[in-house]
C-alpha positions in Angstrom: 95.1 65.1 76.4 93.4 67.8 74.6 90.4 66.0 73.7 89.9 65.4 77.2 90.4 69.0 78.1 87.9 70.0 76.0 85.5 67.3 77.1 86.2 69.0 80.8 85.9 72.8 80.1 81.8 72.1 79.5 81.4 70.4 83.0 84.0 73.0 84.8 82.3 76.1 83.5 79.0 74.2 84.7 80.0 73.6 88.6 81.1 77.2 88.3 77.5 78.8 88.3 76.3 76.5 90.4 75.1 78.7 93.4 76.9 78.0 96.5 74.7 76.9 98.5 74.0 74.7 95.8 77.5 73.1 95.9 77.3 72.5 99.4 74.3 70.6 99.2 75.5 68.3 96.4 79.1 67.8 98.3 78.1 68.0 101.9 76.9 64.4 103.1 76.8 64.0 106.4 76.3 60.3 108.0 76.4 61.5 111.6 73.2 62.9 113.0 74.4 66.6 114.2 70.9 67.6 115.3 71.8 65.4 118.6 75.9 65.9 118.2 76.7 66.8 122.2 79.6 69.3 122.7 82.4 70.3 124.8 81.4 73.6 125.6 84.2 74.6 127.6 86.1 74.7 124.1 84.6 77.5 123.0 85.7 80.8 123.5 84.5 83.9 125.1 83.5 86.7 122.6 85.7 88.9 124.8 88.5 86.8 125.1 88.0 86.4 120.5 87.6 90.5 119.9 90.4 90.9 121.8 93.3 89.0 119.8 92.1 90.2 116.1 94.9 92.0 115.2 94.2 95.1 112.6 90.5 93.2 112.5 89.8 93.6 116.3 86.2 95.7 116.2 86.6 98.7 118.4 84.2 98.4 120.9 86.4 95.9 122.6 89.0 98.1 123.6 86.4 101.5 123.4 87.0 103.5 126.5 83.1 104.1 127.5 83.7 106.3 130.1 82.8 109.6 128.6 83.0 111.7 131.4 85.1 115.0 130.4 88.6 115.6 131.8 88.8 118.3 134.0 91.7 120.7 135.0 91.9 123.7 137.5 92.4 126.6 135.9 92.7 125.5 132.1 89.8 125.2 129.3 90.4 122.7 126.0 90.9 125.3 123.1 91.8 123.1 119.7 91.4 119.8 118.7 93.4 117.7 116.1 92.3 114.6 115.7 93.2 111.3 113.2 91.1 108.1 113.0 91.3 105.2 111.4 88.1 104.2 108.9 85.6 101.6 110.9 85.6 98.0 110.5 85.5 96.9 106.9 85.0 94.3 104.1 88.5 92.0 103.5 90.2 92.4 100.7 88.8 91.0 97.3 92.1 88.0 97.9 90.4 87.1 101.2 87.1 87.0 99.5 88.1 84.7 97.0 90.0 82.7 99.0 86.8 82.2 101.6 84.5 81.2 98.8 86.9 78.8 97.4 89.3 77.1 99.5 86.9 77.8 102.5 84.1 76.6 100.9 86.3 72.9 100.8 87.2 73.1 104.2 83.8 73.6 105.3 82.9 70.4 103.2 85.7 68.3 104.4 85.0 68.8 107.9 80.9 67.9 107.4 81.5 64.9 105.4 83.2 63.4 108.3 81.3 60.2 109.8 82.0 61.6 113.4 82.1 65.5 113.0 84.4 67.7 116.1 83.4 66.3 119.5 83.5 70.1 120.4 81.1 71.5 118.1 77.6 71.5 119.6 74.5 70.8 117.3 74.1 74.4 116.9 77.1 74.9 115.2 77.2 72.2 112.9 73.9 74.0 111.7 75.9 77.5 111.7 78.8 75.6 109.5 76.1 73.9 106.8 74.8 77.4 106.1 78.1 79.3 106.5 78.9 80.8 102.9 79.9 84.6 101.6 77.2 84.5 99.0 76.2 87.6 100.3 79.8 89.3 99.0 81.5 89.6 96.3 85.3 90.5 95.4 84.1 94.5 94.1 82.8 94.7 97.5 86.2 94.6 98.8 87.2 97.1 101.9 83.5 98.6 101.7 82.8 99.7 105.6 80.2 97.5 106.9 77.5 98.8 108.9 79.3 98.1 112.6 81.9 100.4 110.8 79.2 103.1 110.7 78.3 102.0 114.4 81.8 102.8 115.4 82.4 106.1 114.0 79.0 107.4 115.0 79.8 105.9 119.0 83.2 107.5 119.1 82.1 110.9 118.0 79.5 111.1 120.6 81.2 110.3 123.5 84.0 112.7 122.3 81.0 115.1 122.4 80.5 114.3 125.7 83.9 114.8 126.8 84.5 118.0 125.3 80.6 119.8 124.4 82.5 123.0 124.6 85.2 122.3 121.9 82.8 120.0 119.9 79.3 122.0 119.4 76.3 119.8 117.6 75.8 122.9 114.9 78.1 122.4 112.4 80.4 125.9 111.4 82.7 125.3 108.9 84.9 127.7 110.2 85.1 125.9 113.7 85.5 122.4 111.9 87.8 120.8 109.6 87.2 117.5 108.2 88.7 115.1 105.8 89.0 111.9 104.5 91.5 110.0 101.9 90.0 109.0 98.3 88.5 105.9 99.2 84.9 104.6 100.3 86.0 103.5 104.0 87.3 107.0 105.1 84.3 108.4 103.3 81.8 106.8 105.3 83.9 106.9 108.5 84.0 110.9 107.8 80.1 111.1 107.1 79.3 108.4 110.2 81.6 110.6 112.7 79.8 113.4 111.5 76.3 112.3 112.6 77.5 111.4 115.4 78.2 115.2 116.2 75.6 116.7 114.4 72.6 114.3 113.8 71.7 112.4 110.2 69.1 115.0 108.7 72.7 117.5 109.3 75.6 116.0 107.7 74.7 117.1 104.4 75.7 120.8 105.0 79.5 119.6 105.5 82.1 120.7 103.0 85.3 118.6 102.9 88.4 119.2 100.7 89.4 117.1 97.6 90.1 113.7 98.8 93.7 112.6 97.5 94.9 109.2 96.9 97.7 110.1 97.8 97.5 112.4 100.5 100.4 114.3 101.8 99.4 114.5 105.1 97.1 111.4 105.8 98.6 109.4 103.5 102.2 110.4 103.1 104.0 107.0 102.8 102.0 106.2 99.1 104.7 109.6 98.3 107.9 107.9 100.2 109.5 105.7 96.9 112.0 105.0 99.3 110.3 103.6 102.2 108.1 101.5 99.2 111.5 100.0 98.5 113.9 99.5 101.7 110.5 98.4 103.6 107.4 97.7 102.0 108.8 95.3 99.0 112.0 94.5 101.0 111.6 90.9 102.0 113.6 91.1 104.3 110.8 93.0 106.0 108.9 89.7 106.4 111.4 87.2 107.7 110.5 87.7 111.5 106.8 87.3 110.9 107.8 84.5 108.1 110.2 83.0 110.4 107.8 82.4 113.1 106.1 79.9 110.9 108.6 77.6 111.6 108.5 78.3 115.6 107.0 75.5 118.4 104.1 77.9 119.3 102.8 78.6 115.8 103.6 74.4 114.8 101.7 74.4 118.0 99.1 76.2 117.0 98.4 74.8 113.7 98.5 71.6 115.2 95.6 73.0 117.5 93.5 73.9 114.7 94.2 70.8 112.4 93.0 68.6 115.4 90.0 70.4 116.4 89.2 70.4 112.5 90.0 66.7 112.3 91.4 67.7 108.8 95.4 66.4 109.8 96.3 65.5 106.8 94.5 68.6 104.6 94.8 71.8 106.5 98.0 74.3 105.5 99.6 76.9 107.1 97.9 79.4 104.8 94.6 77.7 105.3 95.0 78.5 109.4 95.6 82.1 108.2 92.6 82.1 106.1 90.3 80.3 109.2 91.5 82.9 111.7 91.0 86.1 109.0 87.2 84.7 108.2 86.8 84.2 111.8 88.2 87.7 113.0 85.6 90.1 109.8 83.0 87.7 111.2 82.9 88.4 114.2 83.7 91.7 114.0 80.9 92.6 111.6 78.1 91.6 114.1 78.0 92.6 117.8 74.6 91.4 118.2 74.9 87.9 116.9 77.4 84.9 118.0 80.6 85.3 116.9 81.8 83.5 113.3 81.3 79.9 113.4 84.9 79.7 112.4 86.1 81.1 115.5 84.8 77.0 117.4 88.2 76.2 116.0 90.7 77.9 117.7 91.2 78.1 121.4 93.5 81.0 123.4 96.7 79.7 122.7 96.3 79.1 118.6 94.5 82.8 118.9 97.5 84.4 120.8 100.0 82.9 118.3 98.2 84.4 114.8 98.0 87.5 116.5 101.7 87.7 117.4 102.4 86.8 113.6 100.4 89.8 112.4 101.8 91.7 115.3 105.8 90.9 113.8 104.4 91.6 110.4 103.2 95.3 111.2 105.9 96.0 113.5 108.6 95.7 111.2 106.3 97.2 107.9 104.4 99.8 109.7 106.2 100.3 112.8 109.5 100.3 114.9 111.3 97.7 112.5 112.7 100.4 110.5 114.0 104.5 111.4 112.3 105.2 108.1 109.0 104.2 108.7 108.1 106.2 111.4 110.6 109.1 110.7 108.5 109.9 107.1 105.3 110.6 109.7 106.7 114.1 110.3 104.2 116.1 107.5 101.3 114.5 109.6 103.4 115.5 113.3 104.0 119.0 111.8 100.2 119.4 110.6 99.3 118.8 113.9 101.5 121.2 115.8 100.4 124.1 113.0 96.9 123.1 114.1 97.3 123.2 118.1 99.9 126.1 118.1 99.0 128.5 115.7 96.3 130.9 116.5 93.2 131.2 113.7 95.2 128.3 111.8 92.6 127.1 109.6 89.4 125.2 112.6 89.5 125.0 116.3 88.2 121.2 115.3 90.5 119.2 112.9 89.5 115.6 112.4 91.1 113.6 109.6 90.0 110.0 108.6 92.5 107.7 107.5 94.1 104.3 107.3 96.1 101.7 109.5 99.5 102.3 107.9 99.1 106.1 108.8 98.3 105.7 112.5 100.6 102.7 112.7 103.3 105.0 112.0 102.3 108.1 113.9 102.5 106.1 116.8 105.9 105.0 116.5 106.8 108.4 115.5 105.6 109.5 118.9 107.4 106.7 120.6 104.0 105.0 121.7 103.7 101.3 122.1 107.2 100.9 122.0 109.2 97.9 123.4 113.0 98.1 125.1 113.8 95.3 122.4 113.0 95.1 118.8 110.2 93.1 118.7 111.4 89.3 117.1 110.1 85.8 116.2 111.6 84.5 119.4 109.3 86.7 121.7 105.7 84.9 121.6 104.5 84.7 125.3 106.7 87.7 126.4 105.3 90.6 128.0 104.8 93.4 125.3 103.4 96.7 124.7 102.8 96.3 120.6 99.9 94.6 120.3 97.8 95.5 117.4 94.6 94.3 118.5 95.0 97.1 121.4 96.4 100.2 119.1 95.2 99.5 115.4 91.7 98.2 116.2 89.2 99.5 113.5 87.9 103.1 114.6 91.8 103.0 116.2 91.9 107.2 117.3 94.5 109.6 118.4 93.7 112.9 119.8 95.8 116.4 120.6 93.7 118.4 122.3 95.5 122.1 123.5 94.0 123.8 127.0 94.6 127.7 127.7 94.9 128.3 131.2 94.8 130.9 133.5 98.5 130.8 135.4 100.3 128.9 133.2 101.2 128.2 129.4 99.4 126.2 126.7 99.3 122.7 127.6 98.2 119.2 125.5 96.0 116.1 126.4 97.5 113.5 124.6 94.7 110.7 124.2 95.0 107.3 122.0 91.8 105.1 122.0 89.8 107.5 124.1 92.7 107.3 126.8 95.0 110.0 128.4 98.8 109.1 126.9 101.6 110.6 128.8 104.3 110.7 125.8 107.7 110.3 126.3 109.7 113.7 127.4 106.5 114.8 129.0 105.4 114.5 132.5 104.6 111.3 133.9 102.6 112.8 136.9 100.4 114.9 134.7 97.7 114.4 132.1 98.9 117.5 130.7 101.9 118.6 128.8 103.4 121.8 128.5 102.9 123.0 124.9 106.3 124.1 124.8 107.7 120.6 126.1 105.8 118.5 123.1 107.4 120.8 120.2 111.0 120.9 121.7 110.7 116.9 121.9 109.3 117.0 118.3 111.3 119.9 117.1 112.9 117.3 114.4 109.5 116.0 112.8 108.5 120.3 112.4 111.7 121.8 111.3 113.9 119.4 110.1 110.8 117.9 108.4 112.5 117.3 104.9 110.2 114.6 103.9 111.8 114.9 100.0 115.4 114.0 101.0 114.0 111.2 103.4 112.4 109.6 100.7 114.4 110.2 97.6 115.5 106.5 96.7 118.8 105.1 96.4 120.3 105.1 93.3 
């Protein structure tokens, strides 16, 4: 057995550097002539109807509100601004990486090697699948924003501008703005993108940010919450709904769906579904001016629908209303904003902070946004429902506090989440605006009883 190991390593290390596109060409063989292969085209799916069931992926110009217009109210001005974003659409994770230039790469072989290749796939995409590969991205390139992450940032700021010219002036003052970003590449470039957005390219140099933390108290706090890493983030427990779901008619369903369309029955795993929809969600994503990932011909609306519910079970229980403790440790970020908005010369009239999924995520359950009567459970695909990722944690996902003085009446607070007026709970539901003094009373908790140490102090 050893002797033939070693008479092995030589050949594996030798397919190893073969170039991709190399590998394809010597495993790929095709009998069927796809230059002529006729398709059902009314299997694919709409890029709308795709961007719109992504999950964390979706890109955010499909849900972008592009009516910039600026909200306005009798008698009152917009003063302040606090503002946290998430970074832009992104690079997967170096797993996902590997995972697409590996076990992808054999899927993509398996399904050309077949005599009679998917009656649904059209000539065109058959070409699209031969030259699919990721040679273009390596595992250090993980999480990098991508240049539609750039495009996003850059979009939102300006039509913030446009909203609000007043409150958001294109000469940068670092006394009137505030800007910062968490220790890591994405928020970077999300910070520096925004900026150009408001100031031009040839400006953005001039901009001073503060120290970027890796852990960051503020944008950032759960990496400081060892409790909430325990009770919810390595609790498995936190996974059985999204796990369980798995083993639901909708999701055997829907990997039936894919394993038929894929003519790979016998060969295609749960995991390698979840792999198939990731691929085809950053694909997509990254380009709004090309045809969406060729990965994407695989699934239709229903197989779509049920991957996005998984992920939406999975961040709803880790990130969201599974647990008190997730959204109750948002208060530093709560309580930064209400020192921003109701303190007089506190600090820039223009706060914008750049951040991560996991920190709007929770902010929005803290404010009581997005929330279902019902926990949200494995049994509740094709029910009505309000938490849908792909709708409030797209990439560029925003939320915005923005205080008006007026002339006859106290402070009040435009609520906005993606671009759009949010009437939070406690506050009027006939009114854009909120009374100042109504927010912090229905917050008073997440500013004064703020004792993020004692929350978070694990159990012994």
């Amino acid at each position: 057995m050893l002797y033939l190991i070693k008479l092995l390593i030589p050949l594996l290390l030798l397919t190893t550097f073969i170039p991709n596109t190399t590998q394809t060409q010597l495993t790929v063989a095709p009998t069927a002539d796809v230059t002529t292969q006729k398709c059902d085209d009314s299997f694919g799916l709409q890029r709308n109807v795709l961007e719109r069931r992504f999950s964390t992926k979706t890109p955010y110009r499909a849900i972008a509100n592009y009516n910039d217009t600026s909200p306005i109210y009798n008698g009152c001005h917009p003063t302040r601004i606090w503002s946290i974003i998430r970074h832009g659409t992104r690079n997967p994770s170096k797993s996902v990486i590997l995972h697409a230039k590996t076990r992808l790469v054999e899927l993509q072989s398996l399904i050309l090697q077949q005599i009679k290749p998917p009656a649904h796939l059209c000539a065109d995409d058959l070409k699209q699948l031969r030259r699919w590969n990721w040679d273009h991205i390596e595992p250090d390139d993980e999480k990098l924003l991508v240049a539609e992450g750039e495009d996003e940032l850059i979009e939102l700021a300006e039509r913030m501008q446009l909203r609000f010219p007043k409150l958001l002036p294109d000469l940068y003052n670092p006394e009137w703005y505030y800007m910062k970003y968490t220790a890591t590449q994405r928020t970077l470039k999300s910070a520096q993108s925004f900026a150009t957005g408001l100031f031009g390219r040839h400006r953005i140099h001039a901009i001073t940010y503060p120290q970027p933390l890796k852990r960051d108290p503020v944008l950032r706090f759960y990496k400081l919450c060892s409790r909430w890493k325990t009770d919810v983030d390595k609790n498995p427990e936190t996974m059985f709904n999204a796990r369980s779901f798995y083993a639901e008619p909708a999701m055997q369903s829907a990997v039936e769906q894919v394993r038929s369309s894929t003519q790979l029955s016998d060969e295609l795993t749960d995991e390698d579904v979840q792999l198939m929809y990731t691929v085809c969600a950053f694909e997509t994503a990254w380009q709004r001016h090309k045809s969406p990932s060729v990965w994407c011909r695989f699934f239709d609306v229903h197989s779509l629908s049920a991957l996005e519910f998984a992920e939406d079970l999975e961040y709803y229980w880790n990130d969201g209303y599974g647990y008190d403790l997730t959204h109750r440790i948002a208060c530093p970020a709560i309580a930064d904003m209400f020192a921003t908005t109701d303190t007089p010369g506190y600090r820039a009239n223009a706060t914008f902070y750049f951040t991560h999924s996991g920190t709007l995520l929770k902010m929005l359950a803290h404010l009581g946004v997005a929330r279902d009567e019902r926990p949200l459970t494995h049994k509740d695909f094709g029910k009505d429902r309000l938490w849908r990722t792909s709708e409030i944690d797209a990439f560029a996902t925003n939320l915005a506090f923005v205080r008006y003085d007026c002339i006859e009446k106290e402070p009040q607070v435009l609520v906005m989440h993606q671009e759009r007026v949010v009437r939070l709970p406690g506050c009027p539901q006939d009114d854009d605006l909120c009374p100042l003094s109504t927010l912090r009373r229905n917050y008073a908790d997440s500013v004064e009883r703020c004792d993020f140490e004692a929350l978070c102090q694990a159990a012994n």
